[in-house]
C-alpha positions as CSV (number, residue, x, y, z in Angstrom):
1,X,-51.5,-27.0,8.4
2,X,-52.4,-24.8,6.1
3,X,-50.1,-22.9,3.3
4,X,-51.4,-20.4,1.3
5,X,-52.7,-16.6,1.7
6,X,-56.4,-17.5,1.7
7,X,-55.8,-21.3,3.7
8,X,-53.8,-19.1,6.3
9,X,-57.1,-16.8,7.5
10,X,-58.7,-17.6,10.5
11,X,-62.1,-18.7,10.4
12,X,-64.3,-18.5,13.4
13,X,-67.6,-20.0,13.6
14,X,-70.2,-19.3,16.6
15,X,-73.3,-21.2,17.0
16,X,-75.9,-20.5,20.0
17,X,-79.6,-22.9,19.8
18,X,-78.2,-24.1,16.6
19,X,-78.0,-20.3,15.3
20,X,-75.1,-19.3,13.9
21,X,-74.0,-15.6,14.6
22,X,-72.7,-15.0,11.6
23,X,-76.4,-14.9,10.0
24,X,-77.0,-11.9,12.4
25,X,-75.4,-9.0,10.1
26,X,-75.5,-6.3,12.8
27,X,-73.3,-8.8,15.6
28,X,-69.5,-8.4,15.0
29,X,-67.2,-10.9,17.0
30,X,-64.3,-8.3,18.4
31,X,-62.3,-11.7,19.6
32,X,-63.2,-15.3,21.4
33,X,-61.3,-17.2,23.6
34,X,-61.8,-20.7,24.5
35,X,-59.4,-22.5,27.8
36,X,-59.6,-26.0,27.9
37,X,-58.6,-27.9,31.2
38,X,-58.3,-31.6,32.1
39,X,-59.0,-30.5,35.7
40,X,-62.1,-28.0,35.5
41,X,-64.5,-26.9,33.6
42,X,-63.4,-25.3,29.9
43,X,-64.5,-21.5,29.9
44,X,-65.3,-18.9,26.6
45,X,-65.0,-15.9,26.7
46,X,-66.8,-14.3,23.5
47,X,-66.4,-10.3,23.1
48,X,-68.7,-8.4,20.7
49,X,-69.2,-5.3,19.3
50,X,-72.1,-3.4,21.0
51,X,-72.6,-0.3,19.0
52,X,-74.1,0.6,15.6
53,X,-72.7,4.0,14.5
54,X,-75.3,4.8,11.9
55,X,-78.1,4.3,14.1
56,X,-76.5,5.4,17.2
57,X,-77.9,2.3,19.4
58,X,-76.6,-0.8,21.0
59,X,-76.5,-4.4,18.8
60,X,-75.4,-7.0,20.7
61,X,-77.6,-6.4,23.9
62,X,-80.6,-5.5,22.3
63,X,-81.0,-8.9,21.0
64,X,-84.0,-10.7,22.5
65,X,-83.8,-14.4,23.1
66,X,-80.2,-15.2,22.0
67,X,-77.6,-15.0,24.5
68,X,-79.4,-16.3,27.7
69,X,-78.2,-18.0,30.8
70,X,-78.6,-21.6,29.4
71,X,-78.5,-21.7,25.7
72,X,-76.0,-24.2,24.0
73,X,-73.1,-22.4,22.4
74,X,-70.6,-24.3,20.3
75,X,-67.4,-22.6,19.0
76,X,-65.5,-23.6,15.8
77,X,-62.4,-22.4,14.8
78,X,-59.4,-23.4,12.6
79,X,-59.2,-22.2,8.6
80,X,-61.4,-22.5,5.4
81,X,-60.3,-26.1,4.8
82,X,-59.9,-26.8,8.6
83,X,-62.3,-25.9,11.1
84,X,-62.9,-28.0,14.1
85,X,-65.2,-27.5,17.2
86,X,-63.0,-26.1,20.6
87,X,-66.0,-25.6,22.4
88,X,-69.4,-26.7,23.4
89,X,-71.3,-25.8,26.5
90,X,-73.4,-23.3,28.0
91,X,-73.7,-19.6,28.3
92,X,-73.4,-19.2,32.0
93,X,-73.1,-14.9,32.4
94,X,-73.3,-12.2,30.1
95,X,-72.1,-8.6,30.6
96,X,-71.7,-4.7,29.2
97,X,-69.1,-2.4,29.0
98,X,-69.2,0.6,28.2
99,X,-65.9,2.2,29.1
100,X,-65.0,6.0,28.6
101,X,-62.6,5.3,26.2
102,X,-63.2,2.5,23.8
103,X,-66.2,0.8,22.0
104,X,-69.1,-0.2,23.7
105,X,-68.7,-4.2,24.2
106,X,-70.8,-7.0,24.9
107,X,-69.3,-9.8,26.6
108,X,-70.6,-13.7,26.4
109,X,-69.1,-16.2,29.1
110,X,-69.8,-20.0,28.7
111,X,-68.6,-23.1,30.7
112,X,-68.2,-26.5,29.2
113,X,-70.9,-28.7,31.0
114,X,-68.8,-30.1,34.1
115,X,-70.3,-26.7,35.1
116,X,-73.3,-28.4,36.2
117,X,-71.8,-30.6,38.8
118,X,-70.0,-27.5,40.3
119,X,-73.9,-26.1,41.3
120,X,-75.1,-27.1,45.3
121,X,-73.2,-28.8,48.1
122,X,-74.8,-32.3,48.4
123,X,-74.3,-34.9,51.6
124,X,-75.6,-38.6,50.4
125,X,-73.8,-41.9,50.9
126,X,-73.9,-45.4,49.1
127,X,-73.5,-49.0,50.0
128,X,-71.5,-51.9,48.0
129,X,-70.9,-49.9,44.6
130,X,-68.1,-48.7,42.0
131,X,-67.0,-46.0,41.7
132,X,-67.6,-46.1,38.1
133,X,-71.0,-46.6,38.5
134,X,-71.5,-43.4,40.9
135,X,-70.4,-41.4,38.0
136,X,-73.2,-42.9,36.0
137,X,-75.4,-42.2,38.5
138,X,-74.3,-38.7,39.1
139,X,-73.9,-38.0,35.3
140,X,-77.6,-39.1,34.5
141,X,-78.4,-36.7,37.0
142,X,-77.3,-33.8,35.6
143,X,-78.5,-35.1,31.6
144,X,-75.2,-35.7,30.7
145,X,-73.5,-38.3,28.6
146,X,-71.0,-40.5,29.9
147,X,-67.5,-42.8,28.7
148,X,-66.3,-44.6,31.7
149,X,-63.8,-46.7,32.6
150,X,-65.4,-50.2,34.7
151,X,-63.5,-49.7,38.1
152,X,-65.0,-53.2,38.6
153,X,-63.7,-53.4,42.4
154,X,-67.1,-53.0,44.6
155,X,-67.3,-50.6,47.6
156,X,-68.3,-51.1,51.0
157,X,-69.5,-47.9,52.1
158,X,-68.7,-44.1,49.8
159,X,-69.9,-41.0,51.2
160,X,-70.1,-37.6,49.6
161,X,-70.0,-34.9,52.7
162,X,-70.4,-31.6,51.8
163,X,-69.3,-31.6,48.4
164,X,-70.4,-30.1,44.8
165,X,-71.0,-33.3,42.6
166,X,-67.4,-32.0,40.8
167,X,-65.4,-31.9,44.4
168,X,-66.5,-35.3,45.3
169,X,-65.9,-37.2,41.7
170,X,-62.7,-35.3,41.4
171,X,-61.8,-36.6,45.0
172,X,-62.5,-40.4,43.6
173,X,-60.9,-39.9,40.4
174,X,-58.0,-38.5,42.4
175,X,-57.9,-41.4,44.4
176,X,-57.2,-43.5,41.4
177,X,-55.6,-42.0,39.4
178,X,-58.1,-41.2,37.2
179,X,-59.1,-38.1,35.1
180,X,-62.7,-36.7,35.3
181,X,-63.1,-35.1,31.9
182,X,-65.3,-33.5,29.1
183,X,-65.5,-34.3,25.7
184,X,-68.8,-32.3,24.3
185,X,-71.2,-33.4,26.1
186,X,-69.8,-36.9,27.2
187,X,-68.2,-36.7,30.6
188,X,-65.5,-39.2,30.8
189,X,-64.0,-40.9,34.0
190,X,-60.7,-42.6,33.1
191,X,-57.0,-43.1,33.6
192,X,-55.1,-40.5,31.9
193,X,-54.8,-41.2,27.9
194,X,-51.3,-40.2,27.6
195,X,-51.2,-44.0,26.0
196,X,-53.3,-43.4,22.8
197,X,-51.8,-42.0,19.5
198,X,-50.7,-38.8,18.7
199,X,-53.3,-36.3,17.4
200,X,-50.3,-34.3,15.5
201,X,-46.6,-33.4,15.0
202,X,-45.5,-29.9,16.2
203,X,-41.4,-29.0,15.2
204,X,-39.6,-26.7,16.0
205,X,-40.9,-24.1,12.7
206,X,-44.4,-24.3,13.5
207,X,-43.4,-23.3,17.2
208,X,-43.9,-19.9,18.0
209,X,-42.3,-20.5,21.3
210,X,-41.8,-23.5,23.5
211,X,-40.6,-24.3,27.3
212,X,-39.7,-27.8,28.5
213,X,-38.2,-28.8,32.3
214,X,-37.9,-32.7,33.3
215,X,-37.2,-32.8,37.4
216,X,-36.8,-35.5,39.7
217,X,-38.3,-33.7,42.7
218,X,-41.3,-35.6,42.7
219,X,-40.3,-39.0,41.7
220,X,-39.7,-42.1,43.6
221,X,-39.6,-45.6,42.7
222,X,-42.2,-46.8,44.7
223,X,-45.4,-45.9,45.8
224,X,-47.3,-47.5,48.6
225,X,-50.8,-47.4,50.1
226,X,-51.1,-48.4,53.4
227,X,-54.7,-49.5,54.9
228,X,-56.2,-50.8,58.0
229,X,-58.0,-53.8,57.5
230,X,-60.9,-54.2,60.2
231,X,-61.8,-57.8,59.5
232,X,-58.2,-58.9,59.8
233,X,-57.2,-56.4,62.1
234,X,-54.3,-56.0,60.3
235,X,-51.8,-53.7,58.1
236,X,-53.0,-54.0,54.4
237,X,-49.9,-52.9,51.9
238,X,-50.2,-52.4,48.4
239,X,-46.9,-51.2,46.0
240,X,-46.5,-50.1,42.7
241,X,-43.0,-49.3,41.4
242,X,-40.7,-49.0,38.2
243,X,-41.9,-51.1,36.2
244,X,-45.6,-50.6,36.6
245,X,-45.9,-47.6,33.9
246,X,-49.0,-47.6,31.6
247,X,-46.5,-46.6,28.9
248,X,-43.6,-44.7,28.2
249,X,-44.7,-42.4,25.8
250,X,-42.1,-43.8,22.9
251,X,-38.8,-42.7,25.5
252,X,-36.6,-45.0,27.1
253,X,-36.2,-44.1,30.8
254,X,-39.7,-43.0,32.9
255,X,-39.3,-40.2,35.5
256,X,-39.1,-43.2,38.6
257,X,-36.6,-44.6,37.3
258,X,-34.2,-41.7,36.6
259,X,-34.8,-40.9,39.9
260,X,-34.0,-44.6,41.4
261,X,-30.8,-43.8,38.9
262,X,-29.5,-40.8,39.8
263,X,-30.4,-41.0,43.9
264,X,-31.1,-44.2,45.0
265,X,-34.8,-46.2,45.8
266,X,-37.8,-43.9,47.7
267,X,-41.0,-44.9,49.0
268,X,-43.9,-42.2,48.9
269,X,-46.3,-43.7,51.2
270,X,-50.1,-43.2,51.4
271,X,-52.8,-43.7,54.0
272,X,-55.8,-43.8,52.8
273,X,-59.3,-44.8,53.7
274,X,-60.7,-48.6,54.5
275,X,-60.5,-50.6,51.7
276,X,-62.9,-53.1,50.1
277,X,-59.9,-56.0,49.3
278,X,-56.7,-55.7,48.0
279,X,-57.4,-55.5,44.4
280,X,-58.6,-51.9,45.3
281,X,-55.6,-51.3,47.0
282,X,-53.4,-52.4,44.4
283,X,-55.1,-50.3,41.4
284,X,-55.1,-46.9,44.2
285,X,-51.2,-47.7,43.9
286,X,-50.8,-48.1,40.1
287,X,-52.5,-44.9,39.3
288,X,-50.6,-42.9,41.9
289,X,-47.8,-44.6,40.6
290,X,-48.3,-43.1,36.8
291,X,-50.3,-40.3,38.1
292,X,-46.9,-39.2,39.8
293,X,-44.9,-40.3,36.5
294,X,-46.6,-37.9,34.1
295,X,-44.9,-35.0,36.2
296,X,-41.5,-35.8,35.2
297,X,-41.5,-34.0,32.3
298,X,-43.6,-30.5,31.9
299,X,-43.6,-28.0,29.4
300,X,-45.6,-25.4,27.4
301,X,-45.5,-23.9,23.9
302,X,-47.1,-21.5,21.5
303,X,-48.3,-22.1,17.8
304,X,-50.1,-20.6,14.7
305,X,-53.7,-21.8,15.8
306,X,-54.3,-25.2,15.9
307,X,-57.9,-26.4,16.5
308,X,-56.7,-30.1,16.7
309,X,-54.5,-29.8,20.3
310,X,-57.0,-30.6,22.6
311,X,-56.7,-31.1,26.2
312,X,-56.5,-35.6,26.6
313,X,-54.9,-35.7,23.5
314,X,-51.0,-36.9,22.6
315,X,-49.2,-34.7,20.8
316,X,-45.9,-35.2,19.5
317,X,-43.1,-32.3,19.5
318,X,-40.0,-32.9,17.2
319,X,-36.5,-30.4,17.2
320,X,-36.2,-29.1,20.3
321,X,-33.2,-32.1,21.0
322,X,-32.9,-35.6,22.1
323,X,-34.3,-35.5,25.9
324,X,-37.1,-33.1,25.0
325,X,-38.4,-34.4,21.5
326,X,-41.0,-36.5,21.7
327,X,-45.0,-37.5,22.8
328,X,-46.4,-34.9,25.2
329,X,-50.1,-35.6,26.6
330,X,-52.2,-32.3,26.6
331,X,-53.3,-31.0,30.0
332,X,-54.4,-28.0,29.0
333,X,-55.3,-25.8,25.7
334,X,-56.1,-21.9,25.1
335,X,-57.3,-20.8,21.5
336,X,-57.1,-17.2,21.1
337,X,-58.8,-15.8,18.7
338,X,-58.8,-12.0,17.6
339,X,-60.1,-9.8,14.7
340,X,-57.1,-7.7,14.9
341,X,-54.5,-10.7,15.6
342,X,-55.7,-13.3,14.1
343,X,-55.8,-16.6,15.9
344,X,-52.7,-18.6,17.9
345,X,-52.9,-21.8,20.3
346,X,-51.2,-21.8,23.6
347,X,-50.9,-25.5,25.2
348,X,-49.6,-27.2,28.6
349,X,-48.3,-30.7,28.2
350,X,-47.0,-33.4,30.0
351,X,-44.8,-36.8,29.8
352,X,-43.3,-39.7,32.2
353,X,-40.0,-40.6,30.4
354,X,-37.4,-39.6,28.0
């Protein structure tokens, strides 16, 4: 991080149809905040100034052809030596404000582009497919990139009733585990990354403040998916239990098996739909399995602004003792930004041992 006096000033950086604000002399950013989320779409909020005192007229909303419904808008923040983009979407809503007692303001809201699959309730169905390769389909639809993980087990029969494009994905990713992501503008569909590197090392100095819990409540040792196969007319089971975690995150014991420890074996059992073959079944369980492991421990923090904790990334938090130090995986991110107080990065994280 940076040290000295001029490292240590924020530096903010706005960019709408590849033009940056900053070349528009009468627009002055009042504060921008950018909240990043694993499980919906990232939102801005950019406030301006909206007055010019010499002139005695608006700014900010008398300009033609730059902040409309649509436009890309990317967001950089960080320092002089350090600036990194937190944001790149689409303005989806602008607004004015001109209250009785304070400035007039402009405000700019944006959405990261999973906004696009949150448009229109669709009902279509598909016949002997992966589920990774509806998300291809689905992505392409909506112009977006993709990284996706091969699901390689083939479908019968998927139907989307009723649902926004992010509803139904979000139900499939759900039912495996998975995570259904943005990365600019690459939309990724994947198990949870909590088993990559770390991105950083937070201790306990460059913590403004920082809350951790580990609980058992939701931990078994086994999980099992239960199915009714038609063609054998019979009871399909599928179990994954300790043992079966992608990772432990560099700890020693994962939240199942603390919980075997301390109270004994538990089944959570789950019914789900008709399965293709086993090999479905068997991944459903392994990424409920880990899904449910990643809630043993759960915590959130506050730092000097940091524009490289991102939401899927593995951070790593040292001094705060021996059960809590450690890799967290990022669930969510907000970057504050403020003319007045400077700029500080709040963070959710996660991990399924210690």
């Amino acid at each position: 991080m940076p040290t000295s006096i001029e490292e240590l000033t924020p530096k903010l950086n706005i960019t709408i149809q590849n033009t940056r604000l900053s070349s528009k002399s009468n627009l002055e950013v009042i504060s921008a905040t950018v909240s990043e989320d694993l499980d919906a779409p990232s939102m801005l909020a950019l406030k301006l100034s909206n007055w010019d005192l010499i002139k005695s007229e608006v700014t900010a909303s008398n300009e033609k052809d730059l902040f409309n419904e649509g436009s890309a808008i990317k967001i950089q923040m960080g320092y002089p030596n350090q600036l990194e983009t937190v944001f790149l979407g689409e303005i989806t809503g602008v607004e004015v404000d001109f209250a009785a007692d304070a400035e007039p303001t402009f405000l700019v809201s944006g959405h990261d582009f999973r906004h696009r699959l949150i448009r229109g309730h669709k009902t279509r169905s598909w016949k002997e497919i992966k589920d990774s390769d509806i998300v291809s389909q689905i992505a392409r639809e909506q112009k977006l990139l993709t990284e996706i993980t091969d699901t390689k087990v083939i479908i019968d029969y998927v139907c989307q009733s009723n649902q926004t494009d992010m509803e139904f994905l979000q139900k499939r990713a759900k039912r495996l585990g998975y995570e259904l992501a943005m990365e600019g503008q690459t939309l990724c569909f994947r198990p949870p990354q909590n088993i990559q590197e770390k991105a950083l090392t937070l201790k306990k100095k460059d913590l403004v403040e920082f809350y951790s819990r580990s609980s058992t409540m939701q931990q078994v040792g086994v999980v099992e998916v239960r199915n009714w196969d038609i063609k054998q007319k019979k009871v399909v089971i599928s179990r994954a239990s300790v043992g079966d975690e992608n990772c432990k995150m560099n700890g020693k014991t994962s939240g199942p098996s603390a919980a075997k420890t301390a109270f004994g074996n538990a089944t959570h059992v789950v019914f789900t739909e008709s399965l293709s073959n086993s090999t479905e079944a068997d991944e459903i369980a392994k990424g409920l399995f880990n899904e449910m492991a990643l809630t043993y421990v759960g915590g959130e923090g506050t730092c000097q602004g940091n524009p490289n904790i991102r939401a899927g990334k593995v951070i790593e938090i040292n001094d705060v003792g021996n059960k809590f130090s450690g890799l967290y995986y990022v669930i969510s991110v907000k970057h504050d930004y403020s003319k007045k107080q400077g700029y500080k990065t709040k963070f959710t994280v996660r991990r399924n041992a210690t």
